[in-house]
Backbone bond lengths (Angstrom), bond angles and torsions (degrees), N, CA, C in turn:
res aa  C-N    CA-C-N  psi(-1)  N-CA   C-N-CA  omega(-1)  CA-C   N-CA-C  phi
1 X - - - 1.442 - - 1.529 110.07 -
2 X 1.172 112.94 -46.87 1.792 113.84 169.86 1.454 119.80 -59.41
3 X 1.436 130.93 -33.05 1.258 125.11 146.51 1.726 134.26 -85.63
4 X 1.159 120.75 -22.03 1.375 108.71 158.12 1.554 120.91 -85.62
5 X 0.790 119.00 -26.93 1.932 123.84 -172.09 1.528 89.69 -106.09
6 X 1.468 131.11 -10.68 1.813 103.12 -176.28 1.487 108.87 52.78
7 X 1.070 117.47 44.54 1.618 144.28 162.49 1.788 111.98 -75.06
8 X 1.561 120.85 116.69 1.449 104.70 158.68 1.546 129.77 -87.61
9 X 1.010 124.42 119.54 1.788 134.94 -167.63 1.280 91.08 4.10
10 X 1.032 108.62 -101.06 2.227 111.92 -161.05 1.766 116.65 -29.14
11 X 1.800 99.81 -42.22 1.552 94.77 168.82 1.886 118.43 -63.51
12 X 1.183 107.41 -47.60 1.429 118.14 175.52 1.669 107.88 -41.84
13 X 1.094 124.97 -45.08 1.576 128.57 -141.63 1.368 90.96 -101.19
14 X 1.419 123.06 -22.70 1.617 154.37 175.28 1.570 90.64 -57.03
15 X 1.227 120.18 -83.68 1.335 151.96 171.56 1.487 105.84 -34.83
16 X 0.916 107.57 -50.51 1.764 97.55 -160.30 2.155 102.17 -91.81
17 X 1.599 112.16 -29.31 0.923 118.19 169.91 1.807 111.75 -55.15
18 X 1.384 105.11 -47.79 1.901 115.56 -172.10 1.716 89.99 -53.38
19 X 1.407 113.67 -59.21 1.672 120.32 -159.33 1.499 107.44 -48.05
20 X 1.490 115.98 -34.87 1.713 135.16 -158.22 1.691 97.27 -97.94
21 X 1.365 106.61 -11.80 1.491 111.32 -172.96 2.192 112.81 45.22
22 X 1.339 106.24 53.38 1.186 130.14 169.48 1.284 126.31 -127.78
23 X 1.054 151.52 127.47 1.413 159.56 141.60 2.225 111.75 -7.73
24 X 1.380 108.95 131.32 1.215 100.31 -158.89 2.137 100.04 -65.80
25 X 1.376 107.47 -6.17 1.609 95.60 -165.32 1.948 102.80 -92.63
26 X 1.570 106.39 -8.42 1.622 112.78 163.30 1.217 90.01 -75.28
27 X 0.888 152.25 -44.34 1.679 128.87 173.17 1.517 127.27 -29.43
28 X 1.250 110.67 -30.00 1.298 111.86 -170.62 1.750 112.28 -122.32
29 X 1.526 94.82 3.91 1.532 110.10 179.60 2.080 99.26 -94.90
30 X 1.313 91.53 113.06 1.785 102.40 176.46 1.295 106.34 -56.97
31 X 1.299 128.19 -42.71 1.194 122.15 -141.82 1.758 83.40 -86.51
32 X 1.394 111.57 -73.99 1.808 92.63 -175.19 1.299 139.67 -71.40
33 X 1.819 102.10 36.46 1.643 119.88 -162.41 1.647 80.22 -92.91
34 X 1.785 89.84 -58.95 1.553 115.82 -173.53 1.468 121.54 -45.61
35 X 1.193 113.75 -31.47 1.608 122.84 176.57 1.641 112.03 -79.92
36 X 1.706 95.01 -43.51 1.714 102.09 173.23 1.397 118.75 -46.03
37 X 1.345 93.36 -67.01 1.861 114.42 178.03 1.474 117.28 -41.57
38 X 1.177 119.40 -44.35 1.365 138.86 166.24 1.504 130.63 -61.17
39 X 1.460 104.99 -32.83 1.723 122.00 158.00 1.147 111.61 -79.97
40 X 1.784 131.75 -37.40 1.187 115.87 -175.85 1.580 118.26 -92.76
41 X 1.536 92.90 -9.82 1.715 106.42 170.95 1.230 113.24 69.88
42 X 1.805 119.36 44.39 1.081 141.85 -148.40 1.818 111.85 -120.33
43 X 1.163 80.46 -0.03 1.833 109.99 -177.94 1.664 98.61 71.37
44 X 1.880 83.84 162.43 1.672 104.34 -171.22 1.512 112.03 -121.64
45 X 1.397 116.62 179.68 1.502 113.09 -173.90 1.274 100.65 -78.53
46 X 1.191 132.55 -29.07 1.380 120.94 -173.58 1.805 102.30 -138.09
47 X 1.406 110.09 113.05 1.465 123.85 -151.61 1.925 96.43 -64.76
48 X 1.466 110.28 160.46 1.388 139.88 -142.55 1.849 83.78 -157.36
49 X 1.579 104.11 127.91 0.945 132.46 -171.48 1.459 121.31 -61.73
50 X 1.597 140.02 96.99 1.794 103.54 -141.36 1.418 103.31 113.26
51 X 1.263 136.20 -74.55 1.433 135.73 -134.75 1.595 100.87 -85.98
52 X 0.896 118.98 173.45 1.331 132.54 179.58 1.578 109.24 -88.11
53 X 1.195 122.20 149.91 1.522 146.02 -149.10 1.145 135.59 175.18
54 X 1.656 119.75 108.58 0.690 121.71 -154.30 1.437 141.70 116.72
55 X 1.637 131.92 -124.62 1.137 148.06 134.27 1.727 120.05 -68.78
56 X 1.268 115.57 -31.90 1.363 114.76 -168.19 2.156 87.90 -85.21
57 X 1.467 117.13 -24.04 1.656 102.13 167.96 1.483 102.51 -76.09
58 X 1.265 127.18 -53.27 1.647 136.94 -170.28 1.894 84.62 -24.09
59 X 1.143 109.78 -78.68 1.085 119.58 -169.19 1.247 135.05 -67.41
60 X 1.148 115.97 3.81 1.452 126.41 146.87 1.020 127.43 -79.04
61 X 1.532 116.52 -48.52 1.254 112.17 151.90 1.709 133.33 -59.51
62 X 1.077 102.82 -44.34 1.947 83.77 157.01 1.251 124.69 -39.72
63 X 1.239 121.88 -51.10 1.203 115.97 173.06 1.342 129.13 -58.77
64 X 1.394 95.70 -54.67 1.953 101.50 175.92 1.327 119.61 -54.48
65 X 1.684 120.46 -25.69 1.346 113.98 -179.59 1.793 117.73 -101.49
66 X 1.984 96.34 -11.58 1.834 104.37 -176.12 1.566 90.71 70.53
67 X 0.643 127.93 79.57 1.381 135.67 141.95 2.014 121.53 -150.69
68 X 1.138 115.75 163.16 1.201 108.40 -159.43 1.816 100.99 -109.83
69 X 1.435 120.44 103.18 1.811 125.79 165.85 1.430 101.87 -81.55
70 X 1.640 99.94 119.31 1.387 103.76 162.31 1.408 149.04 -34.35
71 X 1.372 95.70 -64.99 1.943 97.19 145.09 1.111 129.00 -69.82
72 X 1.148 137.37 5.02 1.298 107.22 143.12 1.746 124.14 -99.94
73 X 1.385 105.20 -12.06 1.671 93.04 149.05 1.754 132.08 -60.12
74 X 1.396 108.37 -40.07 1.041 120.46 176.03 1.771 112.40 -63.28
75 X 1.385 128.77 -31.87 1.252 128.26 158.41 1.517 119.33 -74.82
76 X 1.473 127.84 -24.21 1.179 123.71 142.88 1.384 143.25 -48.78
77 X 1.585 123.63 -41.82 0.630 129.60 -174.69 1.935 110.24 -91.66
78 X 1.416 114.16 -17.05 1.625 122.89 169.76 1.997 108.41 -77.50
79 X 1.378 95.41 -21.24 1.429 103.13 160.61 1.552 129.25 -83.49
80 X 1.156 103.88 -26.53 1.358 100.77 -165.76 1.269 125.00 104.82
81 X 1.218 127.98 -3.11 1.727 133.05 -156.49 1.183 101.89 -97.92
């Protein structure tokens, strides 16, 4: 968010907390990052059998937050999508 939106830290964390619909200090709490990540199926630090990983999270999270990750445009666009 600080390099694509030109966001300063506190606004970013502002921002990315509203998108996750969490409070900015669960941001820094593992345990309900880990539960989040896992509901939104957004991948985890240490992969879960099932979950998304990888590029297929990259890209969930693009979406969930509207912002644009290079690779995964670049795998979009070698796809066709």
């Amino acid at each position: 968010m600080q390099l694509s939106k030109k966001m300063r830290l506190d606004e970013a964390k502002r921002y990315v907390a509203d998108k996750l619909g969490v409070s900015v200090m669960d941001l820094c709490d593992s345990t309900v990052m880990r539960r989040l990540r896992e509901d939104l199926d957004i991948g985890v630090i240490t992969a879960v059998a099932g979950a998304a990983k990888g590029l297929e999270a990259k890209a969930r999270i693009a979406d969930l937050l509207g912002v644009r990750i290079n690779c995964v445009e670049r795998l979009k666009s070698k796809m066709g999508l």
